[in-house]
C-alpha positions as CSV (number, residue, x, y, z in Angstrom):
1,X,-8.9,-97.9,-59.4
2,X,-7.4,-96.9,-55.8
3,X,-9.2,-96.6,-52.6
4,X,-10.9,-94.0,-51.5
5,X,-9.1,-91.5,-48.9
6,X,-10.1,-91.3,-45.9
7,X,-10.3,-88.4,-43.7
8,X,-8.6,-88.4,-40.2
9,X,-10.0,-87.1,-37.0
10,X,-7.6,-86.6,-34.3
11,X,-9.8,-86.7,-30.9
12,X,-8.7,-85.9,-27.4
13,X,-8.8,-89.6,-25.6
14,X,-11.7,-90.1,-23.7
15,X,-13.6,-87.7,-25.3
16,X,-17.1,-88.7,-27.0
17,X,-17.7,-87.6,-29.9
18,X,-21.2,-85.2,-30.0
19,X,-23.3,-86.4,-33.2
20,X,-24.5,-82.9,-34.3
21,X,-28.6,-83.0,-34.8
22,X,-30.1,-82.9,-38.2
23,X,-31.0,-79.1,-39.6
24,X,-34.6,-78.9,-38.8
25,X,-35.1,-81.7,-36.2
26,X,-37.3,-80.9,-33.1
27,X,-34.1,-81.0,-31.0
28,X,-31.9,-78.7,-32.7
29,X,-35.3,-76.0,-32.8
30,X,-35.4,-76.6,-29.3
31,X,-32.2,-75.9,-28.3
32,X,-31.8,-73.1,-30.1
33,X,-35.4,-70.8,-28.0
34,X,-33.5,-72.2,-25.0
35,X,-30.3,-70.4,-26.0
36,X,-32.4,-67.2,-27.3
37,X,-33.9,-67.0,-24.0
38,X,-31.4,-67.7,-21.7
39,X,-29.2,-64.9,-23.4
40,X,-31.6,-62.1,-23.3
41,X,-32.6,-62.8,-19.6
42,X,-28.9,-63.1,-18.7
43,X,-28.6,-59.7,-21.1
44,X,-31.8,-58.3,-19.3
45,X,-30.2,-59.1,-15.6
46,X,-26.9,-58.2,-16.2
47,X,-28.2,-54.1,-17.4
48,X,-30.7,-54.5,-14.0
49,X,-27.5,-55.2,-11.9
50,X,-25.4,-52.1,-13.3
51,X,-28.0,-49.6,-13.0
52,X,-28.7,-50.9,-9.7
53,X,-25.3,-50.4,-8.6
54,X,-24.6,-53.2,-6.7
55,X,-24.0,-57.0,-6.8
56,X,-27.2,-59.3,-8.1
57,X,-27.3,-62.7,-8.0
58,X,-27.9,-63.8,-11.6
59,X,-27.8,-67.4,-11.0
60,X,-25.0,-70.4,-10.1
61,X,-23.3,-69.7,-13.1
62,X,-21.7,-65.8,-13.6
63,X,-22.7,-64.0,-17.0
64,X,-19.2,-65.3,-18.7
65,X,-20.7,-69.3,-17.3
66,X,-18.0,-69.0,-14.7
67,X,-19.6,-69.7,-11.1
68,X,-18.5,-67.9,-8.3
69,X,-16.9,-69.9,-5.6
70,X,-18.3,-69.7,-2.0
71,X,-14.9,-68.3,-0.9
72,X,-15.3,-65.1,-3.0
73,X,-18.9,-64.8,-1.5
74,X,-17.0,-64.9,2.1
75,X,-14.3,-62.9,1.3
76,X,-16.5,-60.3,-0.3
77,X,-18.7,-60.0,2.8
78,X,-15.4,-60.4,5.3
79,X,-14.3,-56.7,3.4
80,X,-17.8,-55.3,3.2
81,X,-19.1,-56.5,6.8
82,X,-22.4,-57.7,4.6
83,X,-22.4,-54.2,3.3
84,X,-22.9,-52.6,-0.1
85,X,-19.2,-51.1,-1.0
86,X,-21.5,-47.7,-0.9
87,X,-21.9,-48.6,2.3
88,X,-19.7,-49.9,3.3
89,X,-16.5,-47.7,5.7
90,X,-13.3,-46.3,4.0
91,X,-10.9,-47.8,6.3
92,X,-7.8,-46.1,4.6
93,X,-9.9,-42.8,5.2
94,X,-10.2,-44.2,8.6
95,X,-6.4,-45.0,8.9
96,X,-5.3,-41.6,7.1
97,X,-3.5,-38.7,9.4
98,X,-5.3,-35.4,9.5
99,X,-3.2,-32.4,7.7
100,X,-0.3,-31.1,9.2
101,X,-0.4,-27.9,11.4
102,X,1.7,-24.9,10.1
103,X,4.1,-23.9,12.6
104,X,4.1,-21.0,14.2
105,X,5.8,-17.8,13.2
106,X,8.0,-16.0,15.6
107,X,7.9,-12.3,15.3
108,X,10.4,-9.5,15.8
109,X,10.0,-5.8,15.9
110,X,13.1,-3.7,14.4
111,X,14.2,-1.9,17.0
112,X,16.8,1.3,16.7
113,X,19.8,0.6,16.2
114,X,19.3,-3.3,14.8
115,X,20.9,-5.2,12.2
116,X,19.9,-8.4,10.5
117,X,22.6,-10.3,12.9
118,X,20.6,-8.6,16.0
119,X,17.4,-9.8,14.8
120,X,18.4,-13.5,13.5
121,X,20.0,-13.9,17.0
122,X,17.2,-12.7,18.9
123,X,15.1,-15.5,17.2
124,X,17.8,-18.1,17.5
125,X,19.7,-17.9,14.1
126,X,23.1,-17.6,13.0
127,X,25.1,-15.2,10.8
128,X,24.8,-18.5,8.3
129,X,21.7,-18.2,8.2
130,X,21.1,-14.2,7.6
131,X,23.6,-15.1,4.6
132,X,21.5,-17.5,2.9
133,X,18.7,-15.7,3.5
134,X,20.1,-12.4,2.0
135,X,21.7,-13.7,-1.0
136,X,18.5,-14.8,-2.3
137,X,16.8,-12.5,-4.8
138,X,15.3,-9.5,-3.4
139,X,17.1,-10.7,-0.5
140,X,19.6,-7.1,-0.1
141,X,16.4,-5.3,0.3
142,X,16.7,-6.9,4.0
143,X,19.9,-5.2,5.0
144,X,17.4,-1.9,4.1
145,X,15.2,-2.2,7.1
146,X,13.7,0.5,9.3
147,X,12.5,0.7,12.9
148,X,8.3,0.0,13.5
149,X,9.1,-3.3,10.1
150,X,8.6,-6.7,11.5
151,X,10.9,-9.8,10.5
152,X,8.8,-13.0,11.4
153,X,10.4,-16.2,11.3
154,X,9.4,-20.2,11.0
155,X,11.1,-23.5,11.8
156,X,10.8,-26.2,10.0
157,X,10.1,-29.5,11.8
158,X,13.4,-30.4,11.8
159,X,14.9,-27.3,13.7
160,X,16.5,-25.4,10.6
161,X,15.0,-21.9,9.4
162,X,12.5,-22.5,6.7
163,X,11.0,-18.9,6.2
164,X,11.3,-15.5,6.9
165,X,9.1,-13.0,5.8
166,X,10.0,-9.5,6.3
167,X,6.7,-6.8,6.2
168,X,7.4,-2.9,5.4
169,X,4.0,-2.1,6.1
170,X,0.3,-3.6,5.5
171,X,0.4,-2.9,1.7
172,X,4.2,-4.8,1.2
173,X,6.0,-7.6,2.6
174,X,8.3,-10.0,1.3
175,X,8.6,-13.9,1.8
176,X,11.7,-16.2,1.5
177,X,10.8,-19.9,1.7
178,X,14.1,-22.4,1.9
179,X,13.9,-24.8,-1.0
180,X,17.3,-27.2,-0.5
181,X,20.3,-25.1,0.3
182,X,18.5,-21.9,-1.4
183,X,15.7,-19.8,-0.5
184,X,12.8,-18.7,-3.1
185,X,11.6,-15.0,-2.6
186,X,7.9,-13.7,-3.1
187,X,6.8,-10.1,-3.0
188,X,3.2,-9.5,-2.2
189,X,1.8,-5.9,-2.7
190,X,-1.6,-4.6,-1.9
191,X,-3.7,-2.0,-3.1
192,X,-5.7,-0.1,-0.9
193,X,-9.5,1.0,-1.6
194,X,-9.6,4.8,-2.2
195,X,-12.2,7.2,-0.9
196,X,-12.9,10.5,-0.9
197,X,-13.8,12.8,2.1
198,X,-14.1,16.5,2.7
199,X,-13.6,18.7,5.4
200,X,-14.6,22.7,5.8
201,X,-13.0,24.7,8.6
202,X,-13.2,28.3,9.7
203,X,-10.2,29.9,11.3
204,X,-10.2,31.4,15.0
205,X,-6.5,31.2,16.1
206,X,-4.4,29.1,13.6
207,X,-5.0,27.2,10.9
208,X,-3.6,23.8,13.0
209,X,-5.9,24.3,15.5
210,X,-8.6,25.1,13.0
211,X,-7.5,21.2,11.2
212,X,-7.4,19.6,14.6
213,X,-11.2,20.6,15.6
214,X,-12.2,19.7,11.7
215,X,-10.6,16.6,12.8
216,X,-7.4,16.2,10.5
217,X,-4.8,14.4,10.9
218,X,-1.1,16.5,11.0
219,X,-0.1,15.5,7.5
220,X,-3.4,16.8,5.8
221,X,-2.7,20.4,7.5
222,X,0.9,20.6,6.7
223,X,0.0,19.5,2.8
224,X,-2.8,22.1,3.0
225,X,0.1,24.4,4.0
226,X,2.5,23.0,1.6
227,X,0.0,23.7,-1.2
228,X,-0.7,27.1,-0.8
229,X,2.7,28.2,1.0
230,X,3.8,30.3,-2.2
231,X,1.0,32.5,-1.4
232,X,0.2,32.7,2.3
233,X,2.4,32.9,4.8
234,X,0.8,30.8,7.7
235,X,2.6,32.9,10.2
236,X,1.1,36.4,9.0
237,X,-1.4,36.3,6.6
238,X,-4.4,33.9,8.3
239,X,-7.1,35.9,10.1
240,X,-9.9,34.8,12.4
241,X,-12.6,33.9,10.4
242,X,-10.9,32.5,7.0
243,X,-12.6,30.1,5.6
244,X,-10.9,26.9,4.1
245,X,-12.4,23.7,2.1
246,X,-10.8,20.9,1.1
247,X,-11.5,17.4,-1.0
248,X,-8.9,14.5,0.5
249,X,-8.3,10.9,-0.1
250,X,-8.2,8.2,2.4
251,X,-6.4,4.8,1.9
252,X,-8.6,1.8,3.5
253,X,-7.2,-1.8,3.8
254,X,-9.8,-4.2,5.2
255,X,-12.5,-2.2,6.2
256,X,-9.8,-0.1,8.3
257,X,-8.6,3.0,7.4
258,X,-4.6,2.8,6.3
259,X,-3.2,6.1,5.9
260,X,-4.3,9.2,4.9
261,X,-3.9,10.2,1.3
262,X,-3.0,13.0,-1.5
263,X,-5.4,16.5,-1.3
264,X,-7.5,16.7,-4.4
265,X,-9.1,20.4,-4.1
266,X,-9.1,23.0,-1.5
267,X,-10.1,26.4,-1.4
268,X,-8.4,29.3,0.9
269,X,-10.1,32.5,1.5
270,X,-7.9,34.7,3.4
271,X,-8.9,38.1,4.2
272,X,-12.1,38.2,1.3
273,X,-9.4,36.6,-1.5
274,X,-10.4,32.7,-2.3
275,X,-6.9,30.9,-3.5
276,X,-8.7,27.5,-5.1
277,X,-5.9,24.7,-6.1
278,X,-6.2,21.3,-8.0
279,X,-4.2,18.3,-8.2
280,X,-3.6,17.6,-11.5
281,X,-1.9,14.8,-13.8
282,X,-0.9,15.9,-17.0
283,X,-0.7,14.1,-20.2
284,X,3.2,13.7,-19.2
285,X,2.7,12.1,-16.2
286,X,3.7,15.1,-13.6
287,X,2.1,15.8,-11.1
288,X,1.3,19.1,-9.5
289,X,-1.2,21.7,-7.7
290,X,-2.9,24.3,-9.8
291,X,-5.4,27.4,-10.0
292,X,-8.4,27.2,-11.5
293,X,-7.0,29.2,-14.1
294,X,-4.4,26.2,-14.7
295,X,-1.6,28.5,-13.0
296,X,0.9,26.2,-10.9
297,X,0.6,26.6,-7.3
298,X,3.9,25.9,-6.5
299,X,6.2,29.5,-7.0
300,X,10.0,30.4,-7.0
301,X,9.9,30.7,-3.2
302,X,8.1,30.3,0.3
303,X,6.1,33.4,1.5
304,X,7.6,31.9,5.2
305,X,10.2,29.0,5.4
306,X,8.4,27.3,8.4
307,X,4.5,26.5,8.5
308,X,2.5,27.8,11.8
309,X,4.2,30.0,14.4
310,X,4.0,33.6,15.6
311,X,6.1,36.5,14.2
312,X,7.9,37.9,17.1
313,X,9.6,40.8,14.7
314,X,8.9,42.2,10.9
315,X,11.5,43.6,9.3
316,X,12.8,47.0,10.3
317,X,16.0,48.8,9.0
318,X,16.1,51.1,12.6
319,X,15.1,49.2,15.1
320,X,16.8,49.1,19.0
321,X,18.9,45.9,18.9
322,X,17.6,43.9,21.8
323,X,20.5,42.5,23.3
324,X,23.3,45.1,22.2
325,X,20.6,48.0,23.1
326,X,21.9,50.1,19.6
327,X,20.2,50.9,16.9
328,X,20.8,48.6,13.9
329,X,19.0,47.4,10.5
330,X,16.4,44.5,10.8
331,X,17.1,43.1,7.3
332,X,14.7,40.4,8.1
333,X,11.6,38.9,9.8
334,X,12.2,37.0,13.3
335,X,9.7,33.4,13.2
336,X,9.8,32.7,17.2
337,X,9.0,29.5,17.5
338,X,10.0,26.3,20.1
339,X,13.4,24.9,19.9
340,X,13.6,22.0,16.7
341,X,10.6,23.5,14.9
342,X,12.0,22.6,11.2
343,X,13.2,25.1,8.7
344,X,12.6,24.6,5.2
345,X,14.5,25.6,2.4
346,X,12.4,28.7,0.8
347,X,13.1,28.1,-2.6
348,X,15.6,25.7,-4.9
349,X,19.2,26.1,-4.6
350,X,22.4,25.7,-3.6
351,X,24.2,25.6,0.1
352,X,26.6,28.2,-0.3
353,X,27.9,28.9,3.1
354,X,26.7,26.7,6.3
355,X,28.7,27.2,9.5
356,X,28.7,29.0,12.9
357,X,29.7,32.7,14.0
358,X,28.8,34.9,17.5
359,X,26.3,37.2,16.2
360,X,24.5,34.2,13.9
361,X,25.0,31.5,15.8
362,X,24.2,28.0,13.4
363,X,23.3,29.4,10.2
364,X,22.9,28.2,6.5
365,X,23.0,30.5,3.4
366,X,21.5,29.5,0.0
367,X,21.7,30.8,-3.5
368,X,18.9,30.5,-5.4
369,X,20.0,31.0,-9.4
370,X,22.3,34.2,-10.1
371,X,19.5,36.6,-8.3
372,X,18.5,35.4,-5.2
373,X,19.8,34.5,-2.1
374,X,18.2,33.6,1.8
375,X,19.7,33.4,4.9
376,X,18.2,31.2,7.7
377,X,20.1,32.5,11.2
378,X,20.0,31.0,15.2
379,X,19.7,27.2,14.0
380,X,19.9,24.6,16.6
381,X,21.2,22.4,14.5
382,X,21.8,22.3,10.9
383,X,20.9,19.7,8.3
384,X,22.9,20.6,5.5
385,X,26.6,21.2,4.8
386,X,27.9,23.8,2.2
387,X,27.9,22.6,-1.7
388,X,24.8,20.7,-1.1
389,X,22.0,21.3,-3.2
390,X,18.1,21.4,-1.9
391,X,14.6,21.8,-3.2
392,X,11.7,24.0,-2.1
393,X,10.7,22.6,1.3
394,X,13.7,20.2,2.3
395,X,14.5,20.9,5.8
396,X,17.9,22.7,6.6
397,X,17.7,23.0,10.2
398,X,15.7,23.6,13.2
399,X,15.0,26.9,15.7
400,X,17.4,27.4,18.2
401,X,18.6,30.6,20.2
402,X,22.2,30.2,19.0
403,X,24.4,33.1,18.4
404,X,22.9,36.9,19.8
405,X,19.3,35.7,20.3
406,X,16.8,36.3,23.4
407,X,15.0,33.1,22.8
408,X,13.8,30.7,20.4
409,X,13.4,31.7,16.4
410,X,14.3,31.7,12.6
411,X,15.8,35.1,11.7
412,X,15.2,35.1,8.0
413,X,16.8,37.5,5.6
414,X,16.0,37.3,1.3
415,X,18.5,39.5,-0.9
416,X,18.1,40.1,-4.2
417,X,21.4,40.9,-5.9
418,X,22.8,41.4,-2.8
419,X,20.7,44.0,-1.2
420,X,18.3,42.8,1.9
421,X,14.9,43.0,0.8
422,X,11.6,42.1,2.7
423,X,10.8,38.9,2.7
424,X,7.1,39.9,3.2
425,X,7.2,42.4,0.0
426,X,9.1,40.9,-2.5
427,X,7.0,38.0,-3.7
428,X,5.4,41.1,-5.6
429,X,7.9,41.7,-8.1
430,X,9.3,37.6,-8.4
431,X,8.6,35.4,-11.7
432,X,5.7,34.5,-12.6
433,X,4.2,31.2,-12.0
434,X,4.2,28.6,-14.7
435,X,1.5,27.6,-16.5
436,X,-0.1,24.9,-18.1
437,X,0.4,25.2,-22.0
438,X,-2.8,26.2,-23.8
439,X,-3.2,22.9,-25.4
440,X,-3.3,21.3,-21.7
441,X,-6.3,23.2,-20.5
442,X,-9.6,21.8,-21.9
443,X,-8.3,18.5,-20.2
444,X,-7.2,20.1,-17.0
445,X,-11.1,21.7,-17.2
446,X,-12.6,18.5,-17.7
447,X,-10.6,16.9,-14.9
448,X,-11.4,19.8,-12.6
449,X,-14.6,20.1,-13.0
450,X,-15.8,17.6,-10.5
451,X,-13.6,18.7,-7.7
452,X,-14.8,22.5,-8.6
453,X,-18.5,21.2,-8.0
454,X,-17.6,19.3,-4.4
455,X,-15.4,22.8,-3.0
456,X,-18.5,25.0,-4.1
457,X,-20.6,23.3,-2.2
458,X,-19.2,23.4,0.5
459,X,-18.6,26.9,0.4
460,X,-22.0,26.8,0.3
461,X,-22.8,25.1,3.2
462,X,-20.3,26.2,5.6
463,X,-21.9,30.1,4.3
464,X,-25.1,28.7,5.5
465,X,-23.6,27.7,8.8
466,X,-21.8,30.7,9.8
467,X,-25.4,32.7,8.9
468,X,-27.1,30.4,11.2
469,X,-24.9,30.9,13.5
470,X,-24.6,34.7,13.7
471,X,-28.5,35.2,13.5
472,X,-28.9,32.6,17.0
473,X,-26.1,35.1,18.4
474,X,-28.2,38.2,16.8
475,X,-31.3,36.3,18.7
476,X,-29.9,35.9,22.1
């Protein structure tokens, strides 16, 4: 029989070998509470020290039996000061530079008679630079600008042109930032807030006197006169004591008012006739002024082809000729009114003749269809050349006293198939007025309905008013 093996240990050299205890003994149960506890109150500090937030000394030994030195105690309270690290200063905050400041924008105002090479000079840029600018996208729309825009302009730090931002008005304006050797464009456009107001006035000389005192602006009368010019003629037909009423919109940006904006309702009453009209949007998108009966405001032709003035001379086929002293036909109705008041273009048509003779001095002729014609005579100037076409209300020229004229006016003549007619009579026996189709109108009721309600009130109150009024006078 062979030896028995024997197994070898292989032990580091100098180490002593630990004789493990006996299961059971009285050492090996002691050791083992001492363990126990020392975990669960090492355990029980370490979760005191994390919801405490902040360094605790557990003992010489760290958790993992790894003392800390007393150089990371020094260290530690070098950084902190002796401080919690909640309390202790950010010194990068500290060291950090504040933002940087914007710089400035330098305006300029487009003046008459500027280009974009004017302007970029006047701020200290080249021709280079309005060509970098421009053929960004959206960047063409700057060769369109107007006098009253504003261009502004900002350096970067560095001296070259880093923006330009170009503003139409308060609702519009358009940025172009340089990125690299390009520029990016951004379009901002606002909406205004919308309001309604109303306004009653009662006519004693004219009806832009009467806006002014119901304190109007210019553009709300001459809409009010654009609305109902195909059936008053603002030179004849207002009286003292007309009554008007009207429902506009305002524009407000900012808690400022913008602009003044479209007419919504009015009401005319003009020698004991009420003429009511109603902007409207039908289902197609068009937009228009109508009766309450959904009849369109707008007809074939101007009753006058100019807004407010004073009639110096009806039509009269054998009056004294004043400056030739004979007696010859009137075909027309004399408008005297001050040099470069506008003429409008009565109706749609065609410039057929446009030119200058003695007895006319500047005039314009337009055909209007196969039927109608009107002459416009003693122009200052004109505005349109023969061929050109025009609508209803484009302006062809201004008074004058050209030609055989004693002073300032619009001679205006209307033919119909060739024969002089008066311009004050013949609306009578023109077209019709369109209408909305009968499938139109219970919308064009509902929409109207409202504005109906607002104009009748006020018809009401400004009756009350004028009663008032007349029974103090009656008293006194």
């Amino acid at each position: 029989m062979g030896l028995p093996k024997i197994r070898s240990t292989t032990r580091p050299r100098g180490a002593t070998p630990l004789e493990a205890p006996a299961s059971g003994s009285p050492l090996s149960t002691l050791r083992s509470k001492l363990a126990v506890t020392s975990l669960l109150l090492g355990s029980l500090l370490l979760v005191l020290g994390i919801s405490g937030n902040k360094t605790t000394d557990l003992s010489p030994a760290d958790v993992d039996g790894t003392a800390p030195s007393k150089a990371d105690f020094t260290s530690s309270e070098q950084a902190t000061g002796g401080l919690s690290s909640e309390q202790a200063p950010d010194h990068n905050a500290a060291r950090s530079s504040p933002p940087p400041v914007e710089p400035p924008w330098h305006e300029e105002v487009v003046r008459n008679g500027d280009n974009l090479s004017l302007i970029f000079a006047r701020a200290g840029f080249s021709d280079r630079d309005v060509y970098e600018v421009t053929k960004a996208d959206g960047g063409r729309a700057l060769r369109k600008i107007y006098p009253g825009e504003t261009l502004s302009f900002q350096t970067s730090p560095e001296g070259r042109l880093h923006r330009v931002k170009h503003k139409e008005s308060a609702l519009k304006w358009s940025t172009f930032t340089r990125e690299g050797n390009t520029y990016r464009t951004e379009v901002t456009v606002r909406e205004p807030e919308i309001f309604e107001q109303s306004a009653t006035m009662r006519i004693s000389s004219s009806l832009f006197l009467a806006g002014q005192a119901a304190g109007l602006s210019s553009k709300v009368i001459m809409d009010l006169a654009g609305i109902f010019g195909g059936v008053i003629d603002f030179a004849l037909d207002p009286r003292v004591g007309d009554t008007i009423e009207l429902v506009y919109e305002e524009a407000w940006i900012d808690g400022n008012k913008y602009a003044d904006g479209d007419i919504v309702a009015a009401a005319f009453t003009n020698k004991g006739e009420t003429f009511q009209a109603y902007r409207y949007t039908d289902s197609l998108g068009d937009t228009s002024y109508y009766n309450e009966d959904g009849v369109s405001m707008r007809k074939a032709f101007l009753k006058a082809p100019l807004d407010f003035t004073r009639v110096s001379s009806n039509f009269n086929p054998n009056r004294l000729h004043p400056i030739y002293k004979t007696k010859r036909p009137h075909r027309g109705t004399d408008y005297a009114a001050p040099t470069g008041t506008p003429v409008y273009a009565a109706g749609d048509g065609r410039v057929v003749e446009a030119g200058y003779t003695r007895p006319n001095g500047n005039y314009v002729f337009i055909q209007h269809g196969e039927t109608y014609k009107t002459h416009y005579l003693h122009l200052h100037k004109r505005r349109v050349k023969k061929g050109a076409r025009v609508k209803q209300g484009d302006i062809i020229g201004t008074v004058g006293s050209t030609g055989s004229a004693t002073g300032p006016h619009l001679h205006y003549e209307f033919l119909v198939n060739g024969v002089h007619r008066n311009p004050r009579r013949v609306h009578k026996s023109l077209p019709k007025a369109k209408s909305l189709p009968e499938a139109e109108l219970p919308r064009f009721e509902r929409e109207v309905a409202r504005p109906g309600q607002q104009l009748a009130a006020l018809k009401n109150t400004q009756n009350l008013a004028s009663a008032g009024s007349q029974g103090e006078s009656s008293g006194q």
